[in-house]
Backbone as a ProteinNet text record, in pm:
[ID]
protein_1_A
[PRIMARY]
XXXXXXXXXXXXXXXXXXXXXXXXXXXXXXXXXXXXXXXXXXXXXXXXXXXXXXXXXXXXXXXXXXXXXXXXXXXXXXXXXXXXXXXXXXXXXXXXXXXXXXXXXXXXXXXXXXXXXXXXXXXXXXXXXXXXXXXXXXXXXXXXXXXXXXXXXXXXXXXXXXXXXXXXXXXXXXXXXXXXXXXXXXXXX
[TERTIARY]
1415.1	1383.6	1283.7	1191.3	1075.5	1161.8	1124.4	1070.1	971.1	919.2	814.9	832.2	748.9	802.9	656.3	679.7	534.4	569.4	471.9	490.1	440.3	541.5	525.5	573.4	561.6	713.1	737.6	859.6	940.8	932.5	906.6	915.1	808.6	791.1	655.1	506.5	518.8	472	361.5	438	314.4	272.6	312	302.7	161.5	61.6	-84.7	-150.4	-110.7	-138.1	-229.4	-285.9	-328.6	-221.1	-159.6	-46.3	28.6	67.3	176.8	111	5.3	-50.5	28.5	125.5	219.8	328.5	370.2	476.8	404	268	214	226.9	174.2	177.3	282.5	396.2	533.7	590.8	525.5	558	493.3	346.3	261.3	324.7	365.6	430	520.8	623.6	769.1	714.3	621.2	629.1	544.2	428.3	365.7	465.6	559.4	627.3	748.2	790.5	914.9	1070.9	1040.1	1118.8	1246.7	1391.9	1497.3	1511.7	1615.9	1580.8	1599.2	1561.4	1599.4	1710.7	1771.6	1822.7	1867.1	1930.9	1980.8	1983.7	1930.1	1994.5	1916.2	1991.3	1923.8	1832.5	1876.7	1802.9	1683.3	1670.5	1563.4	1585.5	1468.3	1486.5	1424	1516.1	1469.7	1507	1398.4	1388	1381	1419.1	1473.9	1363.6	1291.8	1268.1	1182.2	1091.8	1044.7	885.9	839.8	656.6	647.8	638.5	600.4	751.7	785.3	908.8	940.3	885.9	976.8	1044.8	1166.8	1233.9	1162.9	1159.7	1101.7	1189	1261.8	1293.1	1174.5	1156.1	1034	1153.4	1068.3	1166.9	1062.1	1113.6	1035.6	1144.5	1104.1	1172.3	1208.6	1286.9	1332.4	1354.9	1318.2	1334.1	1262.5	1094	975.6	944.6	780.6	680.2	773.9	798.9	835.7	948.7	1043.4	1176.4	1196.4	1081.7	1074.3	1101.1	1127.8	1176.9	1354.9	1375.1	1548.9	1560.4	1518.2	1525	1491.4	1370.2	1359	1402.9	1465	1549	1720.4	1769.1	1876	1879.4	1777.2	1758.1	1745.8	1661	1627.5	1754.9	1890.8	1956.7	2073.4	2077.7	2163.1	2154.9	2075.4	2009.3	1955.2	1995.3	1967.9	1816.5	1756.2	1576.3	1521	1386	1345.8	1186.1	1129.9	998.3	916.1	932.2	822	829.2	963.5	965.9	969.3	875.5	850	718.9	678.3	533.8	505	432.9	408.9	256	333.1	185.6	182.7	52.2	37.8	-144.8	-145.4	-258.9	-369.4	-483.5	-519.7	-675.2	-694.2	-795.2	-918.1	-882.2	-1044.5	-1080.3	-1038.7	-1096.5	-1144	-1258.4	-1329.4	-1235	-1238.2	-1158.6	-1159.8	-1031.6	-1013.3	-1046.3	-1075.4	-1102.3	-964.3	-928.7	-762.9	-778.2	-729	-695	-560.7	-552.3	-432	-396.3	-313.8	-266.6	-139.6	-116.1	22.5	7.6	122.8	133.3	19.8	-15.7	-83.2	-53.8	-154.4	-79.8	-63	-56.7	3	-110.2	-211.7	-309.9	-303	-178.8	-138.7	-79	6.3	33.6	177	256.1	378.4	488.1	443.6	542.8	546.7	398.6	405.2	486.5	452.3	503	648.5	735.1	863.9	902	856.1	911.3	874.6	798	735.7	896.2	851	1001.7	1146.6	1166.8	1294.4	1308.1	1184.6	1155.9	1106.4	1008.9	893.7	748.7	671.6	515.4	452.1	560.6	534.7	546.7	511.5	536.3	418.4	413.3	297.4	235.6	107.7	47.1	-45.2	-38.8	-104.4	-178.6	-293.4	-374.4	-459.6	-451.3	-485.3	-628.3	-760.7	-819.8	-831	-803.1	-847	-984.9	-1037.6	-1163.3	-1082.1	-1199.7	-1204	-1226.4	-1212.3	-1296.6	-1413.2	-1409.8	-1523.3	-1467.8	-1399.9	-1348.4	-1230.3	-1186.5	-1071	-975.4	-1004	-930.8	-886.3	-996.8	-1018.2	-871	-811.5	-720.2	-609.2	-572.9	-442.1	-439.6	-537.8	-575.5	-617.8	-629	-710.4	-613.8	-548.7	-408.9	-308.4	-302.5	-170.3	-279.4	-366.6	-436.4	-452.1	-461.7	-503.5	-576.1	-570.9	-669.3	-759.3	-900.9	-991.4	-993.5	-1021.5	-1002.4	-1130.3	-1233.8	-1386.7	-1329.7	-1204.3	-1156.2	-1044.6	-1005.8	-880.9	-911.4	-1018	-1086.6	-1075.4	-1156.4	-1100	-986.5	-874.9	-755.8	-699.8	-658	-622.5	-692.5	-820.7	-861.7	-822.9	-822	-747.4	-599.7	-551.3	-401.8	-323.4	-424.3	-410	-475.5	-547.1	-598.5	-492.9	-394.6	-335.8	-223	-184	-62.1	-82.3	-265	-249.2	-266.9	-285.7	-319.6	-180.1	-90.3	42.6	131	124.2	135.9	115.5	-15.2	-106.2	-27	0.6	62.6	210.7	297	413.5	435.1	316.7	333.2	262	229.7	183.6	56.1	-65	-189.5	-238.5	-225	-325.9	-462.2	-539.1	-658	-724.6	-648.4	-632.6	-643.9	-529.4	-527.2	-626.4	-678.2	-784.4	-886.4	-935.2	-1059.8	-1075.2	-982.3	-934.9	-930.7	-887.5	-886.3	-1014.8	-1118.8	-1271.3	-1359.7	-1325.9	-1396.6	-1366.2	-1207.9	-1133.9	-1243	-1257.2	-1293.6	-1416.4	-1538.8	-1694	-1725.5	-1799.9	-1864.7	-1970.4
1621.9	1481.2	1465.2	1412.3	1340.4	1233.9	1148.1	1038.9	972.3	875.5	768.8	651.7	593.2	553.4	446.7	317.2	228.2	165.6	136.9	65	-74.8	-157.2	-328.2	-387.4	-528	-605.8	-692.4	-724.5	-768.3	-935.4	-1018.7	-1176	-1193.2	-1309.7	-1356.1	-1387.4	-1429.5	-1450.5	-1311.3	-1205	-1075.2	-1034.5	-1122.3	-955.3	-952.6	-1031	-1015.8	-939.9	-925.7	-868.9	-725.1	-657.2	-554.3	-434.8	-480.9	-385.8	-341.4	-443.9	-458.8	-385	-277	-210.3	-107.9	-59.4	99.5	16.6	-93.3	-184.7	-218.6	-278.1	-245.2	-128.2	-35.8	93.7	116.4	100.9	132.1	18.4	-98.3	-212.8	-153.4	-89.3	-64.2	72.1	151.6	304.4	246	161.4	141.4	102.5	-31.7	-48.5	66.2	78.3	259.7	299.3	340	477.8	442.2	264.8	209	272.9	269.1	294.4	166.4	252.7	147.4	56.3	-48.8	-195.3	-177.3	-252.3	-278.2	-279.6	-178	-164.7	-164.7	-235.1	-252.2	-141.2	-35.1	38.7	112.8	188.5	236.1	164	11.7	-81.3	-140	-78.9	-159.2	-171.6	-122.9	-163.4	-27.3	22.7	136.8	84.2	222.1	240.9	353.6	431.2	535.4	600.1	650.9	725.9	864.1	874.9	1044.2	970.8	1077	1060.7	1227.1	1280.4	1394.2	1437.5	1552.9	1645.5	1595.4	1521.4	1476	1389.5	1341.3	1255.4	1215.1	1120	1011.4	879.6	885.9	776.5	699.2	587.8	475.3	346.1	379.4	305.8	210.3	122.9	-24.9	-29.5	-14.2	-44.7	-164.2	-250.8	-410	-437.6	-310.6	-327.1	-352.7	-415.2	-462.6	-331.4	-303.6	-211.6	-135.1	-129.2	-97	-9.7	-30.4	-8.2	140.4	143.8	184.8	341.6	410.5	514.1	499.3	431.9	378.8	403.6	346.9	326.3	444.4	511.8	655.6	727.6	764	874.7	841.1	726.1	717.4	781.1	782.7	844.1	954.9	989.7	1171.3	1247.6	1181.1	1225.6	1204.3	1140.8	1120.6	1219.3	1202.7	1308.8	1476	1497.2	1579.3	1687	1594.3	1611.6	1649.1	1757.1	1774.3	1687.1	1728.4	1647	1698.9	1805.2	1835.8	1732	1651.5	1555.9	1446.1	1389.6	1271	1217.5	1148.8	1069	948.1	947	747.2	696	596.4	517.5	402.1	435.1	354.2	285.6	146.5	84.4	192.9	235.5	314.2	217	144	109.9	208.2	364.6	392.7	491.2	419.8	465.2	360.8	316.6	190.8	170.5	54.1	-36.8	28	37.5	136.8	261.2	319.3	475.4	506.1	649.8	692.7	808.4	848.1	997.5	1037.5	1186.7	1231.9	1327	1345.3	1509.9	1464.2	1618.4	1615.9	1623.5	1550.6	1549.1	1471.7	1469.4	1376.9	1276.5	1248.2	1104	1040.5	894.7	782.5	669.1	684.8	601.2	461.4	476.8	287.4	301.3	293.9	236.2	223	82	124	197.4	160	212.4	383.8	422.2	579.8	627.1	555.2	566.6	594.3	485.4	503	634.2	624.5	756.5	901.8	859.4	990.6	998.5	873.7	869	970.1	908.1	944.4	1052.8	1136.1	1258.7	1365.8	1263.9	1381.9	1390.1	1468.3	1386.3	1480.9	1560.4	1659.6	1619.1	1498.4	1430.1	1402.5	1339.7	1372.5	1232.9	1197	1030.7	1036.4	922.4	876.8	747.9	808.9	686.5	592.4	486.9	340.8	256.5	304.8	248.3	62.8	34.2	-122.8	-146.9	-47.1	-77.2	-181.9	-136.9	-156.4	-305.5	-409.9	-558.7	-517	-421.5	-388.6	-398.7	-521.9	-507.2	-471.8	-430.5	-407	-545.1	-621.5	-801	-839	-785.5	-863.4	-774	-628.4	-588	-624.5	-705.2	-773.2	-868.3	-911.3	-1010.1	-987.3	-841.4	-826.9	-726.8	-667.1	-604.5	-696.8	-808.1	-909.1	-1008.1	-991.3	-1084.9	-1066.3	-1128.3	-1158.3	-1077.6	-1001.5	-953	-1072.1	-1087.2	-1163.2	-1194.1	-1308	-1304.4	-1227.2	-1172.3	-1132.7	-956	-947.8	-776.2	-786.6	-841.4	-833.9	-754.7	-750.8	-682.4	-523.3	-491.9	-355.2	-318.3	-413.7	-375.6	-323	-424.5	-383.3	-246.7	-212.1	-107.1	27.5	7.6	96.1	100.6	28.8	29.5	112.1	57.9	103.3	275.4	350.7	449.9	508.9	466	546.8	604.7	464.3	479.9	553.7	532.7	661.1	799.7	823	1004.3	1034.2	945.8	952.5	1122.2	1132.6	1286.8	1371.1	1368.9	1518.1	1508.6	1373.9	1355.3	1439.8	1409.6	1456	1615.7	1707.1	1800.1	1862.2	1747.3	1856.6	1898.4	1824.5	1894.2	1767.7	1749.4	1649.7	1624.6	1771.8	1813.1	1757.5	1748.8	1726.1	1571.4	1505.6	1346.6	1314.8	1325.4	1290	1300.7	1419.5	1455.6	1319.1	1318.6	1248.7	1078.9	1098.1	917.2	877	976.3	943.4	913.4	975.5	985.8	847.6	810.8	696.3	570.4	620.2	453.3	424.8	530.6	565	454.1	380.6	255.7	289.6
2971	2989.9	3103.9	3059.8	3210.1	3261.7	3359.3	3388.8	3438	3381.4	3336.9	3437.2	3569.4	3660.4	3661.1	3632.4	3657.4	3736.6	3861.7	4000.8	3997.6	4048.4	4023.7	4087.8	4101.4	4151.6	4091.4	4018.9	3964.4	3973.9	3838.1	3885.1	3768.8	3696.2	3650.8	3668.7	3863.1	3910.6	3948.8	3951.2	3989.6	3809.2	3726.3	3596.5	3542.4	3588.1	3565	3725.1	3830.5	3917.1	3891.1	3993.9	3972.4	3983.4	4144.8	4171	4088.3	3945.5	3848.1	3757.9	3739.1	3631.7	3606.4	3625.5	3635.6	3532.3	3532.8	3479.9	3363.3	3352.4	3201	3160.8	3224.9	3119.9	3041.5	3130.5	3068.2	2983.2	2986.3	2855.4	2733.7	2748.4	2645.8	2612.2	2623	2614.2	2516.3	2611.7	2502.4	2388.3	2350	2260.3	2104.9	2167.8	2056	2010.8	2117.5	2087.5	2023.8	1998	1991.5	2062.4	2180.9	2251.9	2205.7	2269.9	2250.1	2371.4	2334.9	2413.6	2576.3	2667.2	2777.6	2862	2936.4	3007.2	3124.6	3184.6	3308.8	3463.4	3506.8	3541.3	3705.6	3760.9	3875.7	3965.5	3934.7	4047.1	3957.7	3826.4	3766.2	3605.2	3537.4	3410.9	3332.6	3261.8	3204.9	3053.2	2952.5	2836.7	2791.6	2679.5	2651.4	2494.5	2523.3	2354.1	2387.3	2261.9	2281.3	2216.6	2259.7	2269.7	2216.9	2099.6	2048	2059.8	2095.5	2113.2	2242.4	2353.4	2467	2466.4	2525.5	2577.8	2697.6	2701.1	2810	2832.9	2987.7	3029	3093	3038.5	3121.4	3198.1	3355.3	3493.8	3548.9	3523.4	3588.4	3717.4	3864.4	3959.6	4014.7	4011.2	4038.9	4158.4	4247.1	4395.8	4529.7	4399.3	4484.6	4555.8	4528.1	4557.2	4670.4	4760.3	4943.5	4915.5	4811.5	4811	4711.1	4604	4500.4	4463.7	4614.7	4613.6	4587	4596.2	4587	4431	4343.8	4238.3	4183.7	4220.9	4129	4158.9	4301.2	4346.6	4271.7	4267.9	4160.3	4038.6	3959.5	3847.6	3803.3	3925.3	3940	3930.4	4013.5	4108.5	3942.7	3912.8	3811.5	3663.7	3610.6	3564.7	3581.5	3722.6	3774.7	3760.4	3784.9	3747	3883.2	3855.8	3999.8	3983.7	4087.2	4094.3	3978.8	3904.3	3830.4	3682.8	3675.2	3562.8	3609.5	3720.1	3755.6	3780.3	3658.4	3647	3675.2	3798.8	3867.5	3793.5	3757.7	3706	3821.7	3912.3	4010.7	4026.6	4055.3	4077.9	4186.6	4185.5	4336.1	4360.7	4459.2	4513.9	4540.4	4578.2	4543.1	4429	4335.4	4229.2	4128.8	4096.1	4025.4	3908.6	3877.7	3780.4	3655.4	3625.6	3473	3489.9	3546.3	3601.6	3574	3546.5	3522.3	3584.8	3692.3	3741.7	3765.1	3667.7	3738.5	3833.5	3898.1	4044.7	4000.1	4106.7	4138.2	4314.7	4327	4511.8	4579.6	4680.8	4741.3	4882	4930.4	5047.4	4994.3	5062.4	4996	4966.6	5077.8	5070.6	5126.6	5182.5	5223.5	5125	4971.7	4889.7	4920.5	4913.7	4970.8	4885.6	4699.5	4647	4617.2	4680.4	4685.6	4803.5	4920.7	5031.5	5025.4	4966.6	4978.2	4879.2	4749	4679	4764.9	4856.4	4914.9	5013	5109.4	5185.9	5119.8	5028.2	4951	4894.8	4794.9	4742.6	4756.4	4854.5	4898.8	4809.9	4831.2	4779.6	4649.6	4580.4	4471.5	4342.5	4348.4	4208.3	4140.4	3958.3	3904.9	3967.4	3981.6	3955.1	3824.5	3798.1	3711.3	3780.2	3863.6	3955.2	3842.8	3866.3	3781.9	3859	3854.2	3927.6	3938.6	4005.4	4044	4118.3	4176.4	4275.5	4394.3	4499.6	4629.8	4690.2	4703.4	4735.7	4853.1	4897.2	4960.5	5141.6	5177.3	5283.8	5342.9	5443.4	5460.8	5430.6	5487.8	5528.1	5382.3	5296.2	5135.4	5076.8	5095.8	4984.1	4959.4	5083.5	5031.2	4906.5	4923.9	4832.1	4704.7	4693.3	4546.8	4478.1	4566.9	4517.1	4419.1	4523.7	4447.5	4415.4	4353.6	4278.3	4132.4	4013.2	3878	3815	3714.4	3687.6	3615.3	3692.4	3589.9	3457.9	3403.5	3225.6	3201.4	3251.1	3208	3221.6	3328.2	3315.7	3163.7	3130.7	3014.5	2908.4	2854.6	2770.8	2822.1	2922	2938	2962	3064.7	3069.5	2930.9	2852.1	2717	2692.2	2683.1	2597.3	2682.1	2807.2	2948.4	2898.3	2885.7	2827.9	2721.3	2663.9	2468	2498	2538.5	2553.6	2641.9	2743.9	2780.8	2710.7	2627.3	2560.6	2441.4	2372.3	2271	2320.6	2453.9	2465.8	2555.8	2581.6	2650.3	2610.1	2473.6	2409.4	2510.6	2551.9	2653.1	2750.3	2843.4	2979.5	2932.4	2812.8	2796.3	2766.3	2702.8	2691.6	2872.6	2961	3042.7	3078.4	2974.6	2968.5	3018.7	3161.4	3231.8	3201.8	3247.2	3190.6	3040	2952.1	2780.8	2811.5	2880.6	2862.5	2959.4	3060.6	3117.8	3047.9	3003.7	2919.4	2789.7	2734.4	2620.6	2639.6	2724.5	2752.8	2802.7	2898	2907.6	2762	2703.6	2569.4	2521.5	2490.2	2449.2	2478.1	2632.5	2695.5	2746.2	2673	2662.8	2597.3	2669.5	2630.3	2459.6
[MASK]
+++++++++++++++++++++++++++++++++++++++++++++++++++++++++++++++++++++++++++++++++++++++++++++++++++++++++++++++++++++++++++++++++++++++++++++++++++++++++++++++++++++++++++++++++++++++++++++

């Protein structure tokens, strides 16, 4: 079993946000792959199915960005999973909008919900970095973090979306390399 971990915060009010892009992925995953219904659990909201021959739990954390190591270290810990079956889909400011990069391990960058899983786990886990781009100033990222994605960006979001969730396979067997390569091609103008 993996787990599938999209970084957000919880409410109506953030679910067009940028920050809240890790929480799409994992809406758009469940539904492709028809994952089963919504679940209550480990501080947030998980969903349960398989993407090729894997099992994949997908963890929406309900414990707001800061906390979010709480929630995935429950799961890990329950399951008894080490870091090598734990994949964060997280927003990253320097990487331009719709850009998709993946590593394993890493700093945190400021991000708080890397921060805390780092806190709690430690920093050997997979990412799945989500570019948003930079506002250019320091003063400006609060603001563009927990801000909207534009209706003139929706168009690529979706097609950013839909491309992750169809090469999601590569991420599950492992071949980063494969789904990166693959999802550039996907999202070649």
């Amino acid at each position: 079993m993996q787990i599938w971990t999209g970084l957000g915060n919880p409410g109506p009010g953030y679910a067009m946000h940028r920050h809240n892009v890790g929480f799409m992925v994992c809406d758009v995953i469940a539904d492709m792959y028809d994952f089963g219904p919504v679940q209550k659990k480990f501080r947030g909201w998980v969903q349960e199915g398989r993407i090729g021959t894997e099992k994949i739990l997908l963890l929406k954390p309900a414990t707001y960005m800061n906390e979010s190591g709480r929630s995935v270290g429950e799961a890990l810990r329950f399951y008894k999973l080490g870091m090598e079956d734990l994949t964060v889909f997280h927003d990253e400011l320097d990487l331009a909008p719709f850009k998709v990069k993946v590593k394993r391990g890493g700093g945190t960058a400021g991000h708080n919900g890397l921060r805390s899983i780092d806190q709690h786990l430690g920093p050997d886990f997979r990412r799945v970095r989500i570019g948003i781009g930079h506002p250019g100033h320091k003063e400006r990222v609060h603001g563009h973090v927990l801000g909207n994605y534009a209706k003139s960006e929706l168009d690529d979001l979706a097609a950013m979306l839909g491309g992750i969730g169809s090469e999601a396979e590569w991420l599950a067997k492992g071949d980063d390399a494969r789904f990166m390569s693959e999802l550039a091609l996907r999202l070649q103008d």
